[in-house]
VOPAGU-2260 file (C-alpha; in pm, 1 decimal, decimal comma):
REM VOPAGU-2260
SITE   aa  ch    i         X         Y         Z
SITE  UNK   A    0    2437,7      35,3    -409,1
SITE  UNK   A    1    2138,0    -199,4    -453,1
SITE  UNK   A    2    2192,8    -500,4    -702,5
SITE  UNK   A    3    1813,8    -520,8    -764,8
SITE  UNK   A    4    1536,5    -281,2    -935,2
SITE  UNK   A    5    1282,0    -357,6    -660,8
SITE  UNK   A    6    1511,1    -243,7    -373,5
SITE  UNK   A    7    1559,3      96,8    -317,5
SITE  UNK   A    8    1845,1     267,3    -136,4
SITE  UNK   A    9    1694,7     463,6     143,6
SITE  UNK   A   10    1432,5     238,0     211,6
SITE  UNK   A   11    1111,1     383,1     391,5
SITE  UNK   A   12     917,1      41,9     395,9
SITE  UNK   A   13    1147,6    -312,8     400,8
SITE  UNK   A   14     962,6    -601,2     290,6
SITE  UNK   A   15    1164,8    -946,0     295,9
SITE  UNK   A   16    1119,8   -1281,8     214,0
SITE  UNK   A   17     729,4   -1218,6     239,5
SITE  UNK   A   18     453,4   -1483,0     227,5
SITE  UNK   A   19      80,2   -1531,2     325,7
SITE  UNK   A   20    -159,2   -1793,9     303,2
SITE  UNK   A   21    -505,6   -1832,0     410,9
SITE  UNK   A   22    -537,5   -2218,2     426,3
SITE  UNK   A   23    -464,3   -2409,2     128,9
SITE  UNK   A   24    -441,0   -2045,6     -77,1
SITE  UNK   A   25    -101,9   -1849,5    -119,8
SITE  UNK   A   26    -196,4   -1541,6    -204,2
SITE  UNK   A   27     179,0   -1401,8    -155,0
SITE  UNK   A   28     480,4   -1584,6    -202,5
SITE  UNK   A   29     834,0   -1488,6     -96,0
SITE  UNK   A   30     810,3   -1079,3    -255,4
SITE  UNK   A   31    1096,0    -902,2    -146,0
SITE  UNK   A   32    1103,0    -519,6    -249,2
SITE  UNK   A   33    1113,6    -195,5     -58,6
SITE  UNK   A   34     975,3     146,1     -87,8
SITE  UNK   A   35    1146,4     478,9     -78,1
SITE  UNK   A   36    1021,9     840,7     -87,0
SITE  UNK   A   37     819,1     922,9    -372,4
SITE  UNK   A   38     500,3     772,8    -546,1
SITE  UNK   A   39     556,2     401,3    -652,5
SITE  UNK   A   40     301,5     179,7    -835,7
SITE  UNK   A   41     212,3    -138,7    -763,6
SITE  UNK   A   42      60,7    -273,6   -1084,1
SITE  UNK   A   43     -79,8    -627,1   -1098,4
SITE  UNK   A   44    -451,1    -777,2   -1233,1
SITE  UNK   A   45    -706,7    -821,3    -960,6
SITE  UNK   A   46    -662,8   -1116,6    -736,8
SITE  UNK   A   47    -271,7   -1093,6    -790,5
SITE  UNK   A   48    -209,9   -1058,7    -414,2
SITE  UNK   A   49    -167,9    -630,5    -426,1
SITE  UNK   A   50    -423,8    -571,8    -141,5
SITE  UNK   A   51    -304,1    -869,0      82,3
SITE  UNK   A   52      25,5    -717,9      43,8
SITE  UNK   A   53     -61,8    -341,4     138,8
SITE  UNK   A   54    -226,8    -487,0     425,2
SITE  UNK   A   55      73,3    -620,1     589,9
SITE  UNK   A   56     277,9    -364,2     516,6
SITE  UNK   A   57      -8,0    -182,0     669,8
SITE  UNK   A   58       2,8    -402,9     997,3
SITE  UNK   A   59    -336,6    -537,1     939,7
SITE  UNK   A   60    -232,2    -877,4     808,0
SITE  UNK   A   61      54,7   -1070,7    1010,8
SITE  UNK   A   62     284,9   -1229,3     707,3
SITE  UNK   A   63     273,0   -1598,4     713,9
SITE  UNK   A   64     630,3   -1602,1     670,7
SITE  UNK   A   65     891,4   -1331,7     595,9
SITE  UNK   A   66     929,1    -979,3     798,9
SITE  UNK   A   67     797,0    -626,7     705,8
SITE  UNK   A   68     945,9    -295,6     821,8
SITE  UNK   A   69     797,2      28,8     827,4
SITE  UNK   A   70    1000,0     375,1     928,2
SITE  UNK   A   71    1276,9      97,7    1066,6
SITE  UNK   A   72     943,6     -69,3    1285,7
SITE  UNK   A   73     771,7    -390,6    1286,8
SITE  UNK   A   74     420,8    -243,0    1202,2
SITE  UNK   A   75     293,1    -537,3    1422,6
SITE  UNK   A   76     476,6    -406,4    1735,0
SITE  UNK   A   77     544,8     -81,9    1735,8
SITE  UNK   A   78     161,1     109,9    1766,9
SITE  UNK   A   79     418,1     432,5    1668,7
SITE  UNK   A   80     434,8     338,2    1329,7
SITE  UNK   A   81      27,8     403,8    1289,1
SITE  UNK   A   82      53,1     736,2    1345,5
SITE  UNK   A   83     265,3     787,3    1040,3
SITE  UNK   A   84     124,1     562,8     816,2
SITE  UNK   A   85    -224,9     551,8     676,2
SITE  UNK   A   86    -424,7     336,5     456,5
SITE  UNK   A   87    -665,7     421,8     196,9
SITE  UNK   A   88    -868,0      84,9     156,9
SITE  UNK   A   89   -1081,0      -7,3    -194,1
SITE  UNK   A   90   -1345,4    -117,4      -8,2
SITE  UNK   A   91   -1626,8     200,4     104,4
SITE  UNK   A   92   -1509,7     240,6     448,8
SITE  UNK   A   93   -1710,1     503,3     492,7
SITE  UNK   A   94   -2051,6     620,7     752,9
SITE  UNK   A   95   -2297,4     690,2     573,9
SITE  UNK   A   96   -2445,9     902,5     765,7
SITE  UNK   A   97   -2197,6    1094,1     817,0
SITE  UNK   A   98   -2114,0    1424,4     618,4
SITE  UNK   A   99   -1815,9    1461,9     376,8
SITE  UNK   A  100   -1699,5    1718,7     616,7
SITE  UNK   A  101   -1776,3    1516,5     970,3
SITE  UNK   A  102   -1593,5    1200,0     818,3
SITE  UNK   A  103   -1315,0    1413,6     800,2
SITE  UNK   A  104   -1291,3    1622,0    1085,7
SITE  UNK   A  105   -1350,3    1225,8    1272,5
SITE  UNK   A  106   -1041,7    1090,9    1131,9
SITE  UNK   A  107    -881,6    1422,9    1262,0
SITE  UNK   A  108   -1010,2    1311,6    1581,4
SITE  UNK   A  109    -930,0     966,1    1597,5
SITE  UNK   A  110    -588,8    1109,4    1521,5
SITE  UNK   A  111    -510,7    1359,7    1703,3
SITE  UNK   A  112    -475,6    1559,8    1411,7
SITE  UNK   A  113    -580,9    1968,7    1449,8
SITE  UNK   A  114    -930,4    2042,5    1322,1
SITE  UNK   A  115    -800,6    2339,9    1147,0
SITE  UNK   A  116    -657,4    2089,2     900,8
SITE  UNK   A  117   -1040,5    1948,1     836,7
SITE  UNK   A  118   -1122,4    2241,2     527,9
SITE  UNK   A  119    -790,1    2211,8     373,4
SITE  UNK   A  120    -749,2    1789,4     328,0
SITE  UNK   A  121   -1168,7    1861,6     184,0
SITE  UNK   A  122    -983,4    2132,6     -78,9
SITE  UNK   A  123    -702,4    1924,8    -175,2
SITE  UNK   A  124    -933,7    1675,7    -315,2
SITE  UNK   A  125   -1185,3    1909,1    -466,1
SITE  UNK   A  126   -1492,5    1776,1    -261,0
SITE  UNK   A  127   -1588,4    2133,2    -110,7
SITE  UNK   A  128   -1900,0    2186,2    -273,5
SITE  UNK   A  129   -2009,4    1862,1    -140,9
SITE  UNK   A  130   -1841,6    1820,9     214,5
SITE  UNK   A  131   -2141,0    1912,1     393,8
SITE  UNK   A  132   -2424,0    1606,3     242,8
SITE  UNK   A  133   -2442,5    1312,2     396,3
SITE  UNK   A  134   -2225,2    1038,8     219,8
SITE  UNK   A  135   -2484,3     790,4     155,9
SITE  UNK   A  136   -2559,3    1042,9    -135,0
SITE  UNK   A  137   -2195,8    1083,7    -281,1
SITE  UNK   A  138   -2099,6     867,5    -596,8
SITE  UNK   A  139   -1822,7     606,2    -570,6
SITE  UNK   A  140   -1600,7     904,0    -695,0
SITE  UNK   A  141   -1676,6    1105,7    -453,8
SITE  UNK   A  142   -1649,8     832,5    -150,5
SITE  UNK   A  143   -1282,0     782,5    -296,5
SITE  UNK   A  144   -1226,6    1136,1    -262,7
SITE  UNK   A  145   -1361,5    1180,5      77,9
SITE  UNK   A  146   -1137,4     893,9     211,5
SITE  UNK   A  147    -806,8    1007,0      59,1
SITE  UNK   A  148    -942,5    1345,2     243,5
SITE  UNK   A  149    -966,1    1225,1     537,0
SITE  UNK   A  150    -615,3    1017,5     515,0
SITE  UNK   A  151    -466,2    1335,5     426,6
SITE  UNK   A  152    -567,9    1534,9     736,9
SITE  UNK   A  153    -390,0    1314,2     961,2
SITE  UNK   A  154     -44,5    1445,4     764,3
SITE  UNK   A  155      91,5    1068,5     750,3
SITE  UNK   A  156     483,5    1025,6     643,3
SITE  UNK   A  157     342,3     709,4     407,4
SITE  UNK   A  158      51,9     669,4     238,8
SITE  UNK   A  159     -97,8     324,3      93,1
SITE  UNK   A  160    -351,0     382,5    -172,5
SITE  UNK   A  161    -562,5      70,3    -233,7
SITE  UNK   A  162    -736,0     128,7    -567,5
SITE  UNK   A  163    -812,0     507,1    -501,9
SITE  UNK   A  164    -957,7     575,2    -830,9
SITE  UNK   A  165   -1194,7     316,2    -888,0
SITE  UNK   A  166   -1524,5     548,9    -981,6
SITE  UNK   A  167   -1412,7     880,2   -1022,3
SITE  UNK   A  168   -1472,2    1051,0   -1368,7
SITE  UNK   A  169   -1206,8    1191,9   -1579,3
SITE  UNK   A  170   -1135,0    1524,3   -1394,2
SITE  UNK   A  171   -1150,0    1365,7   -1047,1
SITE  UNK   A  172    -926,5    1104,0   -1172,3
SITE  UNK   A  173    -687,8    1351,6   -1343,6
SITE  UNK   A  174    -705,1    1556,6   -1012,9
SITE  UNK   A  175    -615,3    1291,1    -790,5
SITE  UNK   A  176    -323,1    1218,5   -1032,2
SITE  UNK   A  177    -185,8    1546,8    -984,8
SITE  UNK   A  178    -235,5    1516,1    -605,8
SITE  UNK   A  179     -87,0    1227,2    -513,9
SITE  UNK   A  180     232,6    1317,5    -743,0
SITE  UNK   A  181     259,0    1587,7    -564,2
SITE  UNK   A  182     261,0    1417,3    -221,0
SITE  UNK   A  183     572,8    1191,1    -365,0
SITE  UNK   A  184     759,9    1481,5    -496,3
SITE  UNK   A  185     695,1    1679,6    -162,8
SITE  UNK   A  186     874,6    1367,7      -4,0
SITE  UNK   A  187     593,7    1160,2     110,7
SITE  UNK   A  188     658,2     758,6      21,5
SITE  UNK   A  189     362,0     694,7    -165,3
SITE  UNK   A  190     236,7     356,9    -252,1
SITE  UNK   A  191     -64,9     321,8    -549,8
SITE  UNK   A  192    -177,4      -6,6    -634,4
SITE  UNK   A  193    -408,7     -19,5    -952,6
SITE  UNK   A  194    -500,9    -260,7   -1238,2
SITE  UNK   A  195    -602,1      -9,3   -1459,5
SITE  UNK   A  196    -232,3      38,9   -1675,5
SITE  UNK   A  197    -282,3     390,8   -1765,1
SITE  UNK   A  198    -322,7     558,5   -1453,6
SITE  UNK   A  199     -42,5     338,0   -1285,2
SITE  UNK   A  200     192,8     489,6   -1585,6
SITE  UNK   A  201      63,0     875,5   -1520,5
SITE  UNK   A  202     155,2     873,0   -1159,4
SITE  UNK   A  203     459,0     641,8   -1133,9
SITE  UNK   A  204     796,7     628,5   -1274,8
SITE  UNK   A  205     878,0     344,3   -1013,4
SITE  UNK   A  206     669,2      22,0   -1084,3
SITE  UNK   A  207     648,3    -349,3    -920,5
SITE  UNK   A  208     451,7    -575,6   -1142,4
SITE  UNK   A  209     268,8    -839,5    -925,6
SITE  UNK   A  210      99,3   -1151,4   -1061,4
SITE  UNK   A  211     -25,6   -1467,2    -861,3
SITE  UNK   A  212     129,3   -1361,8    -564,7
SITE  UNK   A  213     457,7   -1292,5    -710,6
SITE  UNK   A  214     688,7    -992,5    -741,5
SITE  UNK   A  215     721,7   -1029,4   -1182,9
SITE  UNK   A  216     891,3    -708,2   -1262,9
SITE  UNK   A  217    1067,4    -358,6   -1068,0
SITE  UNK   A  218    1189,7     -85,8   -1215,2
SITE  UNK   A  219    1103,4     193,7   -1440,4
SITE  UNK   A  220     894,9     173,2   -1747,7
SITE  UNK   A  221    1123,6     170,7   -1990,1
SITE  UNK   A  222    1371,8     -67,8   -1811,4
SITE  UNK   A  223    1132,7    -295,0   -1748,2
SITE  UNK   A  224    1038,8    -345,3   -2140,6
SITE  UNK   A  225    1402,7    -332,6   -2240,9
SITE  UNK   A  226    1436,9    -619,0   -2032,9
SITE  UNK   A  227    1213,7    -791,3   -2201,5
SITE  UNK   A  228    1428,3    -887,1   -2474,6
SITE  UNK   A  229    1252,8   -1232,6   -2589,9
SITE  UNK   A  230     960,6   -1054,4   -2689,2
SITE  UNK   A  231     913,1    -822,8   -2977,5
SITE  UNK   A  232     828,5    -448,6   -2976,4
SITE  UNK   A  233     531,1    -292,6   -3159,5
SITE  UNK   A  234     565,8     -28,6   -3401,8
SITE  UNK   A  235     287,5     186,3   -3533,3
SITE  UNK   A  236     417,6     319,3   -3919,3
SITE  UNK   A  237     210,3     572,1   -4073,2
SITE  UNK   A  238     329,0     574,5   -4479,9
SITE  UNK   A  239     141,7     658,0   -4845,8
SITE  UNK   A  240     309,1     286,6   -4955,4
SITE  UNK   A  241     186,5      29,8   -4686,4
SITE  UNK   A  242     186,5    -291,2   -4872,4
SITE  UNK   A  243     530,2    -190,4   -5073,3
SITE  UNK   A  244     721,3     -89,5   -4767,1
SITE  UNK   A  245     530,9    -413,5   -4562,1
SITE  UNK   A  246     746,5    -652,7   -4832,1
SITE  UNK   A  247    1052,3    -483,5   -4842,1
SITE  UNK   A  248    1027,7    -462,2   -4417,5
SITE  UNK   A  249     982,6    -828,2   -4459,3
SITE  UNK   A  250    1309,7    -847,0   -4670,0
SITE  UNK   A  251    1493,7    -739,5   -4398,3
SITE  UNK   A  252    1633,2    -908,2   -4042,8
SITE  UNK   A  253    1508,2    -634,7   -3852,1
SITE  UNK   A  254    1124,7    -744,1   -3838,0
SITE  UNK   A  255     906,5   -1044,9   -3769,9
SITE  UNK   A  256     614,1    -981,1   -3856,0
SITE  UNK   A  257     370,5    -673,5   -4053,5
SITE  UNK   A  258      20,9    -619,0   -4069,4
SITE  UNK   A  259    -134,8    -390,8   -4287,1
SITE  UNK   A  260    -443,6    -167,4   -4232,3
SITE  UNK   A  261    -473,0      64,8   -4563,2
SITE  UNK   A  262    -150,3     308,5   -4512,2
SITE  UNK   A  263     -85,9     153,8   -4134,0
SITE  UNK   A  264     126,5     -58,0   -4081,5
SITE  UNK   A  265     193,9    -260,0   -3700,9
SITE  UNK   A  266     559,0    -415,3   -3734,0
SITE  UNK   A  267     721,3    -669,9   -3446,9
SITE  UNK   A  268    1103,5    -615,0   -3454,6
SITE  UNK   A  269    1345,2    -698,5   -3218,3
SITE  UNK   A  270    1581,1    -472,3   -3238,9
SITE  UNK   A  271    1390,2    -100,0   -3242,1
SITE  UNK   A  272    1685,1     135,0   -3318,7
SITE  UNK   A  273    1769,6     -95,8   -3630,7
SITE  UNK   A  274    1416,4     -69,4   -3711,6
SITE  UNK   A  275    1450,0     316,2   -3687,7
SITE  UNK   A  276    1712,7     336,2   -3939,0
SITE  UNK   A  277    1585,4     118,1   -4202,6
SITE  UNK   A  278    1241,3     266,2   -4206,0
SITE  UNK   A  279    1318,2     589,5   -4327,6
SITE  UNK   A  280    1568,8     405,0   -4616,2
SITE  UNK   A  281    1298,7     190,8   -4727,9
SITE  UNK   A  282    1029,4     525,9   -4740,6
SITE  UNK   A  283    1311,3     677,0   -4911,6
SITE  UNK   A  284    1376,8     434,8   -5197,3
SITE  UNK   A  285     986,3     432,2   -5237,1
SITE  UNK   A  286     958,5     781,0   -5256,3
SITE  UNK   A  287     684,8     801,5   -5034,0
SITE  UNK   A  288     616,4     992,4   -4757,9
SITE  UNK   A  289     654,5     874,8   -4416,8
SITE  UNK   A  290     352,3     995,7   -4187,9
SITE  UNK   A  291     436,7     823,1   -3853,2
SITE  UNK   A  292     637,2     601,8   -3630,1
SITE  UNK   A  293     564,2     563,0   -3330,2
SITE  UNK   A  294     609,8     275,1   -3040,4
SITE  UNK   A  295     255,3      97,1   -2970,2
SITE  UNK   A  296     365,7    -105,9   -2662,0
SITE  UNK   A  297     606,8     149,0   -2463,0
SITE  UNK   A  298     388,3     145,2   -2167,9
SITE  UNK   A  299     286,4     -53,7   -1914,6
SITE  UNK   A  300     -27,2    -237,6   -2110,8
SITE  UNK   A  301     269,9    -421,5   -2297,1
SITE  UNK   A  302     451,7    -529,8   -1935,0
SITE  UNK   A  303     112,2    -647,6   -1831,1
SITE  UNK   A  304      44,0    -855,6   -2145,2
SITE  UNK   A  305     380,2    -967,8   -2101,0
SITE  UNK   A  306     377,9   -1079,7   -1726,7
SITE  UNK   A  307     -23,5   -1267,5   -1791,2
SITE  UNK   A  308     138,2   -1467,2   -2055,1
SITE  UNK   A  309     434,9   -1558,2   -1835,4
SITE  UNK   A  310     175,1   -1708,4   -1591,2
């Protein structure tokens, strides 16, 4: 049994006690957490210490204090543990004048990976139409899509996404969504670091919440916001009496605070299942209709609002 949210049981990446500094700036400090198989955010504004901290679990950055294990291996040591593990970087790590299709079939190389593989890593991410132009004339999408291509012809056992949808459009993004869930549920461990909230709640049901350098929050969505129990939650109420059912909300002990927009109202209670029951009671007495009730801050923008003001 693990006594903590951001340890796992069957750890596939260990990562204790972790720190790293570059001079006078700590851009880690002491995040302990470990990843299992499956897809796992890692959510966190830019500059909160996400890349530095892919990187050493990557074996490209030595941790200034602290230990990282990968497959049971120090990535540092054990060459092995590269041949299982691949990084998808946010920078454009990319030639240019390369082909979509020749980037690939390189990292096959440079791999050892079978060239037979090339075509179907280039369908998986939907880039077949353009594999064979040069890559100086592929979009920022498309660049993304041509490096998780060529991470996924090497068949790794872990994969560390660094930002991988930064400029793709809607479908691409949606595709990649689908792809890299799939990866997780196939039994890859899959790590996917973003700042952009949405698409870190799409593909993950596993989160760690980094700010300044520091492991905030583990856990699943909804745990994490229940256990955020000094804060409010947001309630969207949809009703033909707004400013009626805004004062008699404001009666109660349930709610701190309603603001009205015509028949919307946006309630702060602290205690959402009370707020559920007295709702209806209160559209009831009114006789008016209620149109909606819905959560506003169930997600992850919430957490993140959260964890920036706890800075």
């Amino acid at each position: 049994m693990t006594s903590s949210p951001a340890i796992v049981a069957d750890p596939i990446i260990e990562v204790e006690s972790v720190s790293k500094w570059f001079g006078q700036k700590v851009a880690v400090s002491d995040i302990s957490c470990s990843f299992g198989r499956g897809i796992t955010g890692l959510l966190g504004p830019n500059g909160a210490g996400k890349t530095t901290l892919l990187r050493m679990i990557c074996g490209l950055l030595r941790p200034s204090d602290g230990s990282v294990r990968v497959l049971g291996a120090d990535p540092r040591r054990d060459p092995s543990v590269y041949a299982k593990t691949v990084l998808v970087p946010e920078e454009d790590a990319v030639y240019p004048f390369l082909t979509g299709r020749d980037f690939v079939r390189y990292a096959a190389d440079l791999a050892g990976a079978p060239r037979s593989a090339v075509d179907g890593a280039i369908t998986s991410v939907d880039l077949q139409a353009a594999a064979d132009r040069p890559i100086s004339g592929y979009s920022k999408g498309m660049r993304q899509r041509a490096k998780v291509a060529a991470a996924l012809v090497t068949t790794p056992d872990v994969l560390v996404l660094d930002e991988p949808l930064n400029g793709t459009d809607p479908l691409q993004r949606a595709h990649l969504i689908d792809l890299f869930r799939g990866l997780g549920a196939s039994g890859k461990t899959v790590i996917v670091s973003s700042h952009v909230l949405a698409e870190v709640e799409r593909m993950a049901d596993r989160v760690l919440a980094v700010v300044d350098g520091r492991l905030a929050a583990a856990g699943d969505i909804t745990a994490i916001r229940r256990a955020m129990a000094d804060i409010p939650y947001r309630v969207r109420i949809e009703t033909g009496e707004g400013r009626r059912m805004a004062a008699m909300l404001m009666e109660t002990d349930v709610v701190s605070s309603v603001t009205v927009t015509g028949a919307v109202l946006h309630v702060e209670t602290s205690d959402l299942g009370a707020l559920g029951v007295t709702v209806p009671r209160i559209a009831r007495d009114l006789d008016s209709r209620l149109a909606g009730f819905e959560p506003e801050d169930e997600s992850l923008e919430s957490v993140f609002r959260y964890l920036v003001r706890r800075r």
